[in-house]
C-alpha positions in Angstrom: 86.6 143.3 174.0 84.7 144.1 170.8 81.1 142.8 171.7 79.0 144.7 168.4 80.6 146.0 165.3 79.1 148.8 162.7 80.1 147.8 159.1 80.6 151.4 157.4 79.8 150.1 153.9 77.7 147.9 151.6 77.6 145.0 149.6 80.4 142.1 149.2 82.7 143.5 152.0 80.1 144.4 154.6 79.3 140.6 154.2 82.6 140.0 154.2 83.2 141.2 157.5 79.8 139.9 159.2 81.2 136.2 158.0 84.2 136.5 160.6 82.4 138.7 163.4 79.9 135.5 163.8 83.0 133.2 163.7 83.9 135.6 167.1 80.6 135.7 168.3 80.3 139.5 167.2 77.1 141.3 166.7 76.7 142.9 163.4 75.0 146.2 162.7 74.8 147.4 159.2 74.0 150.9 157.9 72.0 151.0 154.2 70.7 153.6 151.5 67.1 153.7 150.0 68.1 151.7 147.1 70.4 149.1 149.3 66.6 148.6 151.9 66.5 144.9 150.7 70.5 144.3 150.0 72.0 141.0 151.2 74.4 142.8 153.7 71.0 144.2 155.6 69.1 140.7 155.7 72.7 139.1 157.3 73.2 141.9 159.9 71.5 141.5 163.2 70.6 145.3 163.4 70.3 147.6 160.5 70.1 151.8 160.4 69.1 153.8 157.2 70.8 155.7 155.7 68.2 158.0 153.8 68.7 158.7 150.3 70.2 156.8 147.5 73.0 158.9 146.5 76.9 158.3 148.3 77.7 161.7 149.2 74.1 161.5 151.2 74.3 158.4 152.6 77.8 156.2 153.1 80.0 158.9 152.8 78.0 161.0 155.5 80.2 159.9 158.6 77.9 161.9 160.7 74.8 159.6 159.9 77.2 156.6 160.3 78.5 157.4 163.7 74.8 158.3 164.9 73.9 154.5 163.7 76.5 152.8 165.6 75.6 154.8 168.9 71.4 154.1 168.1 72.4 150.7 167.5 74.5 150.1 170.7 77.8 149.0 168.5 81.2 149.8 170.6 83.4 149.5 166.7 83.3 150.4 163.3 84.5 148.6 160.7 85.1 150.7 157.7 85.4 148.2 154.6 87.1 149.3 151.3 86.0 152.9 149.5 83.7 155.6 150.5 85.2 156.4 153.8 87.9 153.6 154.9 90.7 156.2 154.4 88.7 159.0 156.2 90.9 160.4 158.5 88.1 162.8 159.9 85.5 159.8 160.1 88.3 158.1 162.0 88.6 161.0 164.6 84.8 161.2 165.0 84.2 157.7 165.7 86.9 157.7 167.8 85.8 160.8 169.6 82.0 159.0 170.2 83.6 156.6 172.0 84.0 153.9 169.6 86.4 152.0 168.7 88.1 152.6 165.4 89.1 149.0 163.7 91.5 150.6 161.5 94.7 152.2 161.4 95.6 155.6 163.6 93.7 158.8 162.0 97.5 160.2 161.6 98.7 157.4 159.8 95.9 158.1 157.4 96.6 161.4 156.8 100.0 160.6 156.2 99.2 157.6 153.7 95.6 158.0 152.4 96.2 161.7 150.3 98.7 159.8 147.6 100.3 163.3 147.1 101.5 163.5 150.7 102.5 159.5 150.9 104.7 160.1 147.8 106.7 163.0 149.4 107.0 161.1 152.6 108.4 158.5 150.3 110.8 160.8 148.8 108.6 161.3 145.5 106.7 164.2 144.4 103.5 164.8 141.6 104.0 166.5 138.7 102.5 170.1 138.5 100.0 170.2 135.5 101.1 174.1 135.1 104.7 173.0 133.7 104.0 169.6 132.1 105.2 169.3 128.4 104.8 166.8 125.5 108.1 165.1 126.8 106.1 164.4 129.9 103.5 162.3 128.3 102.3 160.2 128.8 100.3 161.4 132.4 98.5 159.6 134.4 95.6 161.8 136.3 94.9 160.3 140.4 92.6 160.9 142.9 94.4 161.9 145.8 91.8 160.1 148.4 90.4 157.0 147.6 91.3 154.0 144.9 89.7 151.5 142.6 90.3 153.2 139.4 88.4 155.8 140.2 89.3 159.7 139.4 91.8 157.9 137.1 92.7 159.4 133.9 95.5 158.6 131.6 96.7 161.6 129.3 98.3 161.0 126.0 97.9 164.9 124.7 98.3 168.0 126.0 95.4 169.5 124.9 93.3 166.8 126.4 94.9 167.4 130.3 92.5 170.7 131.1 89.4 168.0 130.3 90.3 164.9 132.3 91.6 166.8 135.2 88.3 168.2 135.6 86.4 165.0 135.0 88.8 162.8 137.2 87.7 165.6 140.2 84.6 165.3 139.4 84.6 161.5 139.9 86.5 161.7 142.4 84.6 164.2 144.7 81.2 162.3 143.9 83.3 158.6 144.8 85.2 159.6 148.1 83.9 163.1 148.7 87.4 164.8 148.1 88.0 165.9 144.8 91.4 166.3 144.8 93.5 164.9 141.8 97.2 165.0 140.9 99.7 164.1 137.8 102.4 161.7 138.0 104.0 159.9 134.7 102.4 156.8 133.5 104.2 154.0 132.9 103.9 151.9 130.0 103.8 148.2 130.2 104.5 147.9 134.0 103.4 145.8 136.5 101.3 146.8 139.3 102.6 144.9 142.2 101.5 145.1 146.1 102.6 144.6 149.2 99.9 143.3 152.5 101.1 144.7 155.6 99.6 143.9 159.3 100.9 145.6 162.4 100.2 146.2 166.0 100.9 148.5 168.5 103.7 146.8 169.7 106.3 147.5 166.7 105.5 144.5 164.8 104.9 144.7 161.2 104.2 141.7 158.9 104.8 141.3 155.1 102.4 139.0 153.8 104.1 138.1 150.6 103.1 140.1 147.1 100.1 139.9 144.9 100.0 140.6 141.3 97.0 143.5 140.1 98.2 143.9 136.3 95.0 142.6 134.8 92.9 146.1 135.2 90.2 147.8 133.0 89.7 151.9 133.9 92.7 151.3 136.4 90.3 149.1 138.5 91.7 145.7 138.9 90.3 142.7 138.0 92.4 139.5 138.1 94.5 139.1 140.8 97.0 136.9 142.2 99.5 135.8 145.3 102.2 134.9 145.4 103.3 137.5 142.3 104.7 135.1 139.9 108.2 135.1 138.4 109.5 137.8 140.7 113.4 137.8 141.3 114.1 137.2 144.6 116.0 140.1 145.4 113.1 142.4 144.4 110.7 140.6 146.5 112.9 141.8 149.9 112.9 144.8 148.3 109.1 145.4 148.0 108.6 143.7 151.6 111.6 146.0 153.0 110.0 149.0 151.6 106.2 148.0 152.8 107.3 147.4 156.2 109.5 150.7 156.5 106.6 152.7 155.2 104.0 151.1 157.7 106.7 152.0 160.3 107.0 155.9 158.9 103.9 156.7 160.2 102.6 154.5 163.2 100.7 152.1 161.5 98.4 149.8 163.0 95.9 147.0 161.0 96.0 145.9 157.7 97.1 148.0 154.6 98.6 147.6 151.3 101.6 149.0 149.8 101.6 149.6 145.9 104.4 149.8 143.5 104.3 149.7 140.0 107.5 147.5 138.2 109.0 148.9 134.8 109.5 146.4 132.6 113.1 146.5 133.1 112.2 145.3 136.8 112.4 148.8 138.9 110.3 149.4 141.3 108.2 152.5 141.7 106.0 153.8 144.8 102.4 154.2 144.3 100.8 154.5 147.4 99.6 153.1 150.3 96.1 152.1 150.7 95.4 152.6 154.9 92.4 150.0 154.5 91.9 146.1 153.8 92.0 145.5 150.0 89.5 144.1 147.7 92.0 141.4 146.6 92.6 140.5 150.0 91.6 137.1 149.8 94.2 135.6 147.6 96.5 136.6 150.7 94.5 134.6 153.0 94.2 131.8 151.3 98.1 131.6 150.7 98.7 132.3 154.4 95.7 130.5 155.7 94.9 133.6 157.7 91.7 135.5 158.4 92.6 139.1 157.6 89.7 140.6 159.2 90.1 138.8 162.1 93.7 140.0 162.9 91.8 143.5 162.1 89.7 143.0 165.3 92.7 141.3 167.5 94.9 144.3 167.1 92.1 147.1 167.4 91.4 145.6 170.7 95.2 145.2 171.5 96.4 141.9 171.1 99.5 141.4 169.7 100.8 139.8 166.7 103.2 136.8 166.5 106.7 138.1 165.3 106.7 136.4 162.6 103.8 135.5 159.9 103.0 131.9 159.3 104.9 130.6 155.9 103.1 130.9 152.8 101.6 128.0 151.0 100.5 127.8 147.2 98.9 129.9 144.6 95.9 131.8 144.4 93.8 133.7 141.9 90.9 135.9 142.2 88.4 137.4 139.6 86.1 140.1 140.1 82.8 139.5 138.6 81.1 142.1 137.2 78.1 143.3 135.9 79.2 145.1 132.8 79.6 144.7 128.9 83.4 144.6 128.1 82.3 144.4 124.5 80.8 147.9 124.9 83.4 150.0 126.6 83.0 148.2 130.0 79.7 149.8 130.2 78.0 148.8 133.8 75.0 146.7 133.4 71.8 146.8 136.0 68.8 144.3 136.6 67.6 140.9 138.1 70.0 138.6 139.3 67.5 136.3 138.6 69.9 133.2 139.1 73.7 133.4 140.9 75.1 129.9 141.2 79.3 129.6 141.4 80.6 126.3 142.6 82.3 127.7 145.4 81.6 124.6 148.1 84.1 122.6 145.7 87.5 122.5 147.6 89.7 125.1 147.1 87.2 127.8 145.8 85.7 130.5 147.9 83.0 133.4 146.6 82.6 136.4 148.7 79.3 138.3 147.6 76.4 141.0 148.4 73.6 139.5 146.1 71.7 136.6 146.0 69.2 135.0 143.2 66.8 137.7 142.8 68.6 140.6 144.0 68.7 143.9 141.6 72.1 145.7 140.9 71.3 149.2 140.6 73.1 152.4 139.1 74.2 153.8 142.5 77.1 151.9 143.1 80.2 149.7 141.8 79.0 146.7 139.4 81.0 143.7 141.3 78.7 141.0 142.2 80.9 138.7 143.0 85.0 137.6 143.8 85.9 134.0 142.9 89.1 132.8 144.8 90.7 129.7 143.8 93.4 128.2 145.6 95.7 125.5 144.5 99.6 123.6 145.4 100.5 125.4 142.2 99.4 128.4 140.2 98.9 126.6 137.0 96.3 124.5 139.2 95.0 127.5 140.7 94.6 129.2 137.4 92.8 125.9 136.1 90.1 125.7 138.9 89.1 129.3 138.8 88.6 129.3 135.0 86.5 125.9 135.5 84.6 127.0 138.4 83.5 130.3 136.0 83.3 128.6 133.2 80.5 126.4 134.9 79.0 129.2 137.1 74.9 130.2 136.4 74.5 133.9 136.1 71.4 134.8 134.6 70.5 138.6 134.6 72.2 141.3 133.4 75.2 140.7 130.8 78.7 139.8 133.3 82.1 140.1 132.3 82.6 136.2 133.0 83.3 135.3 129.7 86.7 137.7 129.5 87.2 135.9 132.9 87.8 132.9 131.7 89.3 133.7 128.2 92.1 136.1 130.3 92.8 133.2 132.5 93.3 130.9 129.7 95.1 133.1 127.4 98.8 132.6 126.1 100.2 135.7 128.1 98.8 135.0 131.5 99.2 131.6 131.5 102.5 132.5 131.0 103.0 135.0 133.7 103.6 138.1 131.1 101.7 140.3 132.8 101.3 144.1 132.4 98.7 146.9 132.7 98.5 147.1 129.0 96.8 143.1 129.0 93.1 144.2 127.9 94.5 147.4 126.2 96.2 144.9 123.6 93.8 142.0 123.7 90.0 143.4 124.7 89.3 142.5 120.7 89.7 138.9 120.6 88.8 138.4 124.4 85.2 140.0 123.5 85.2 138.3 120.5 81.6 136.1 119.8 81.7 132.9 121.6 82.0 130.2 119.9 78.4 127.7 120.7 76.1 130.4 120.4 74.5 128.7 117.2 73.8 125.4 118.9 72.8 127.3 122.3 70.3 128.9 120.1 68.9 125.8 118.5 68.4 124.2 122.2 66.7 127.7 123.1 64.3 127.0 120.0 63.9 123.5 120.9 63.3 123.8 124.7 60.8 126.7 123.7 58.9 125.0 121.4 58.4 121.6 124.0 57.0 123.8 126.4 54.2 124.6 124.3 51.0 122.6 125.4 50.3 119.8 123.0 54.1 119.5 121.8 56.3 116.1 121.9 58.5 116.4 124.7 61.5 114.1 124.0 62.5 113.1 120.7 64.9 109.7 121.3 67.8 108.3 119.1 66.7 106.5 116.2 63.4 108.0 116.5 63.3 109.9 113.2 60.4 109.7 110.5 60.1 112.8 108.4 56.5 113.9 108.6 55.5 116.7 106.1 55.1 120.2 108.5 56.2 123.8 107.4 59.2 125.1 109.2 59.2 126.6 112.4 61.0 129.7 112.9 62.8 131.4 116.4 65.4 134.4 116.4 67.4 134.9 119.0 69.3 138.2 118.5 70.7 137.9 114.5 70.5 133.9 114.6 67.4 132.1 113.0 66.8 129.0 114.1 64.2 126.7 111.9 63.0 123.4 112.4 60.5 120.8 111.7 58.4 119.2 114.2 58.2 114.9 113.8 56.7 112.1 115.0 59.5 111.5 117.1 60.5 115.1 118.1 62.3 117.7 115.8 64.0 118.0 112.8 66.5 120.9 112.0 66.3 123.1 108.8 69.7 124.5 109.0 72.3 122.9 111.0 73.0 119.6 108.7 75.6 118.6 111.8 73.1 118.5 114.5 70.8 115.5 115.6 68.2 116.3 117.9 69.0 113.4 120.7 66.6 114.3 123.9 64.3 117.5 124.5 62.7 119.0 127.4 61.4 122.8 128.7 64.8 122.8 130.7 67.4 120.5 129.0 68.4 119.8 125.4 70.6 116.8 124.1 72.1 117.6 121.0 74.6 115.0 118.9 76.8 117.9 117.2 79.2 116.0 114.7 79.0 112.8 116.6 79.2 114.1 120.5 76.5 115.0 122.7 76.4 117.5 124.2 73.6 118.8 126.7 72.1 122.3 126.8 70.4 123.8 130.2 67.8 126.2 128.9 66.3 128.9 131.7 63.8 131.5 130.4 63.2 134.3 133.0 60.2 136.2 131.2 62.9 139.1 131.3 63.4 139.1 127.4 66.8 137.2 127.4 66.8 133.0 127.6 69.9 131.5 129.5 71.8 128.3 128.1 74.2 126.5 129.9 75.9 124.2 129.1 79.6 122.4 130.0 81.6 124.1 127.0 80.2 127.6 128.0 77.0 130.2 128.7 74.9 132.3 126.9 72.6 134.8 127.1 69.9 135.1 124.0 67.7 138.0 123.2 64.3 136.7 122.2 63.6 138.5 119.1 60.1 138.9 117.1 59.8 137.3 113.3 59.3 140.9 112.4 60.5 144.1 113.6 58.1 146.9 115.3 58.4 150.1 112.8 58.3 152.4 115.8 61.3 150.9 117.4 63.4 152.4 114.5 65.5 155.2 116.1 66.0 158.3 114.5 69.7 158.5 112.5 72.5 159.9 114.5 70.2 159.7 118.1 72.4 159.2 121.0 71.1 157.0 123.9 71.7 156.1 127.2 74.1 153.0 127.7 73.0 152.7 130.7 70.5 154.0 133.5 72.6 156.9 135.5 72.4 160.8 136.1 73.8 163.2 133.6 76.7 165.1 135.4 77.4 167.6 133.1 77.3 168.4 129.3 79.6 169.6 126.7 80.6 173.6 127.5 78.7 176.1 125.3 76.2 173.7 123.4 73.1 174.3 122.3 70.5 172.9 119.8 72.5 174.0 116.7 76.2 174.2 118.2 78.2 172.6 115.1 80.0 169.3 117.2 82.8 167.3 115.9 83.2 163.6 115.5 84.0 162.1 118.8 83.1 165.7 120.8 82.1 164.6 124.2 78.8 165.7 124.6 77.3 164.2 127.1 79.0 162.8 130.9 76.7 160.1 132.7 77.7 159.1 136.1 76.5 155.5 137.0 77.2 153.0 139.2 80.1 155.3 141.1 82.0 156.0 137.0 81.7 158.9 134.8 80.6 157.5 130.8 81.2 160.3 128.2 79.0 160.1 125.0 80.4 161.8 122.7 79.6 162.8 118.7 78.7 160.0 116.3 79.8 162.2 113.5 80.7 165.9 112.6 77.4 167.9 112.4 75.0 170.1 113.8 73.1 169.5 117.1 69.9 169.4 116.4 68.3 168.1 119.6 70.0 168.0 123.5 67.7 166.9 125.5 70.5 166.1 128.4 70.1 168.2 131.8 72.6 168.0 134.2 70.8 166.4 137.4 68.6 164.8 135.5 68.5 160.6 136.1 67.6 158.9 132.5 67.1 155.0 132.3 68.9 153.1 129.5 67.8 154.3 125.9 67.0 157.4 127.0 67.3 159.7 124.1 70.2 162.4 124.7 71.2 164.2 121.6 70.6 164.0 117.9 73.4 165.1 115.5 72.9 165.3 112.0 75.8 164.5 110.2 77.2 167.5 107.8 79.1 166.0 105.3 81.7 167.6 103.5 82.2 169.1 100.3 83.7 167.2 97.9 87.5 168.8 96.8 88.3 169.6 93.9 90.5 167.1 93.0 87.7 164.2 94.2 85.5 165.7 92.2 88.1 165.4 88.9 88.4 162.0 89.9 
């Protein structure tokens, strides 16, 4: 019997598994980097080892450190979570080897499975070889062969681009999962990216746990997903379970794993891979099958056996990953104070799995998910309803999320109507990240709220208290919107919004009649430079702005700057301080937060200034490179004209 257990990770899943090892009366032991000293996972274990350094490749992929941790800390199993080194065969073998138990599949099984290029020949497929590729090949899809989540994931629409995003899909690769090894295989357009859950033990029994829809991905990392996978034929369905279970059965396998297909659109299946580790999206599995995945992970490493058949599968459910990140700006990750992290997940039917808390920083060293929200529900329409509610009416003050394309995917035309494909943000990322509609009144209730908690200030203004007393505007900008208003005897008055009445106001809530409904306002101000509103029709997050801008924040023209805070990996062969650069030229590759960002040319120029080092760790708005455009010569014709 398992009596402590090692969690081999960080974050949501280490947190994940402590949940159920207390259920069982487990001890927990968690390992942790120099930037993870304060994380949620390490305050919820019951023994914690560093892990010294920041960086993965010196911290949670050194299996070494890991396995010395477990032994210090007296655990008898390691859990491995999802990423860094769940598919580790040789981590596998060594815990195994220090006399630990492994809670995962057989190290064989993940050397059959876990290197994608040696699953798809065992599964009768084979990569493409980069050497021999032509345009009739394209499109290309570039894979790490260790590892998953959308990392060391390229796709390749030109030839001439294939040399670049090989290399740069290794490089992620090798710095996410310590294995830089990448291969080709063709990309398929508009498919679906459909997946198996298998669970087997050791005595030749092997569940299918139904099928889960991942098409909703950004960078080939997934971020909606559901169970069962809607509008399915039947006969694919036993197709997809009969293939699952007979590649569990190829090689041994023991635990929980997922098998991967990606659907054309004319409904053919395709093999992927076989992830030899529990999923991020596992939930939605578990709350369709009312199981506890991780559970039946510790019951079959300690040799119990599994029923021969799973329990039958009940209802719908949908999960969203929330991350910190600015869809609006090429996905680009966002770090900071989670000064404020409230989802209604006690309500029935919802569950949040997390590895922060209020006042927890996200940092730059690892992946940007603060949070999954799983919603279950009799129906999927229900299901699909709930989880958009439940985010919808979430507090998240810090760093900009991706909730609002949450809740807009959920509720647009094509998923509520099951048309699903890996192309959905690819088509739609415009209108999803579109302005939200309310910012003007959140605004005014910003200005309002602000200017109560002011000593000396009326604090409520009440209906049918309004006399116009003679006072010069007030003015408040919160990014590009100016909000003016006059103070009265009753309250305030507003310059510029003819359809608002001021109904109540206080330093935390504003009522606001907005063409005949009211409507209330939740106003939080952090000190951090942004104000939070909140309010039932939706959130916003408000830069405070000054009545007049600072001349030495001007930046100098065609300055490229840090998105976000991260380490340069590399820049662009050959330059130098006046190398001639093209428009869009990657310049400039930041890795952050487990992701390679290129920054490429503004403009065709000359490079005047590269102050980018490889190594070198730059917070966000750090100057990079300065290009001054070169414009071209007029023709001759132009200049006729």
């Amino acid at each position: 019997m398992i009596s402590s257990v090692l969690v081999a990770n960080r974050g949501e899943i280490a947190c994940r598994v402590f949940r159920t090892c207390r259920e069982l009366g487990i001890a927990t032991v968690a390992v942790y980097s120099d930037a993870d000293v304060s994380a949620l996972h390490v305050r919820e274990a019951d023994a914690a080892v560093r892990l010294p350094g920041a960086a993965p490749a010196d911290t949670y992929l050194r299996g070494d450190l890991i396995v010395k941790a477990a032994l210090a800390a007296g655990a008898d199993a390691v859990h491995p979570g999802y990423g860094f080194l769940s598919e580790n065969a040789e981590f596998a073998r060594a815990v195994a080897d220090a006399g630990l138990m492994w809670i995962g599949p057989p190290p064989s099984a993940i050397e059959a499975m876990a290197s994608k290029t040696r699953a798809k020949e065992l599964m009768g497929g084979a990569p493409l070889d980069p050497a021999t590729v032509t345009e009739a090949d394209l499109p290309l899809l570039v894979k790490a062969a260790a590892g998953g989540g959308g990392r060391g994931m390229r796709v390749v629409r030109e030839l001439a681009a294939l040399s670049d995003e090989l290399e740069a899909a290794a490089s992620e690769a090798a710095s996410a999962f310590g294995d830089g090894e990448v291969f080709l295989e063709p990309y398929i357009e508009r498919g679906r990216h459909v997946e198996v859950q298998v669970l087997a033990d050791a005595y030749g029994t092997v569940w299918a746990l139904g099928t889960r829809d991942c098409s909703l991905q950004r960078r080939h990392q997934k971020v909606i997903e559901e169970s069962p996978a809607p509008g399915l034929p039947a006969a694919l369905v036993a197709t997809l379970h009969e293939s699952a279970v007979a590649a569990a059965r190829a090689v041994g396998y023991r635990g929980a794993g997922t098998v991967e297909f990606l659907v054309s659109p004319e409904g053919r299946p395709h093999f992927l891979e076989m992830n030899t580790r529990l999923q991020v999206e596992h939930p939605v599995t578990e709350a369709v099958f009312g199981l506890d995945l991780v559970a039946l992970q510790l019951r079959v490493a300690e040799g119990s056996a599994l029923p021969k058949t799973p329990p039958p599968a009940n209802g719908h459910a949908v999960e969203a990953r929330l991350y910190a990140e600015d869809p609006s700006k090429g996905w680009t990750p966002q770090t900071g104070v989670l000064h404020e992290l409230a989802v209604p997940g006690a309500a029935p039917g919802l569950r949040v799995d997390t590895g922060y808390t209020a006042g927890d920083s996200i940092g730059v060293h690892y992946d940007p998910m603060i949070a999954k929200v799983i919603a279950w529900a009799p129906t999927r329409d229900e299901a699909v309803r709930r989880l958009a509610h439940a985010l919808r009416r979430a507090r998240l003050h810090g760093p900009v999320t991706n909730r609002e394309l949450l809740v807009r995917s959920l509720e647009h035309p094509e998923f509520i109507g099951a048309q699903l494909d890996t192309g959905f943000y690819e088509r739609n990322l415009d209108a999803l990240t579109a302005p939200a509609e309310g910012e003007r009144h959140a605004a005014v209730a910003a200005a309002l709220a602000d200017a109560v908690s002011r000593p000396g200030t009326t604090v409520t203004a009440r209906l049918g208290a309004w006399r116009n007393l003679p006072s010069q505007a007030q003015l408040k900008v919160y990014g590009d919107r100016e909000v003016r208003y006059r103070p009265t005897r009753g309250g305030f008055e507003l310059v510029d919004d003819p359809g608002v009445r001021v109904v109540t106001t206080d330093a935390r809530r504003v009522r606001l009649e907005i063409d005949g409904v009211v409507r209330h306002f939740d106003v939080t101000d952090h000190g951090d430079g942004h104000v939070h509103v909140d309010s039932p029709t939706g959130a916003h997050s408000l830069a405070v702005q000054p009545r007049f801008a600072d001349p030495q924040d001007r930046t100098r023209p065609g300055s490229l700057l840090a998105p976000m805070p991260g380490t340069v990996v590399r820049v662009g062969e050959g330059l130098a301080e006046g190398s001639r650069v093209r428009e869009g030229q990657p310049l400039v590759w930041l890795e952050a937060m487990k992701m390679e960002h290129r920054i490429v040319s503004p403009a065709s120029g000359i490079l005047t200034a590269l102050h980018a080092v490889p190594g070198r760790q730059v917070e966000v708005g750090a100057l990079l490179a300065v290009v001054n455009e070169v414009v071209a010569p007029a023709t001759q014709e132009e200049t006729a004209s």
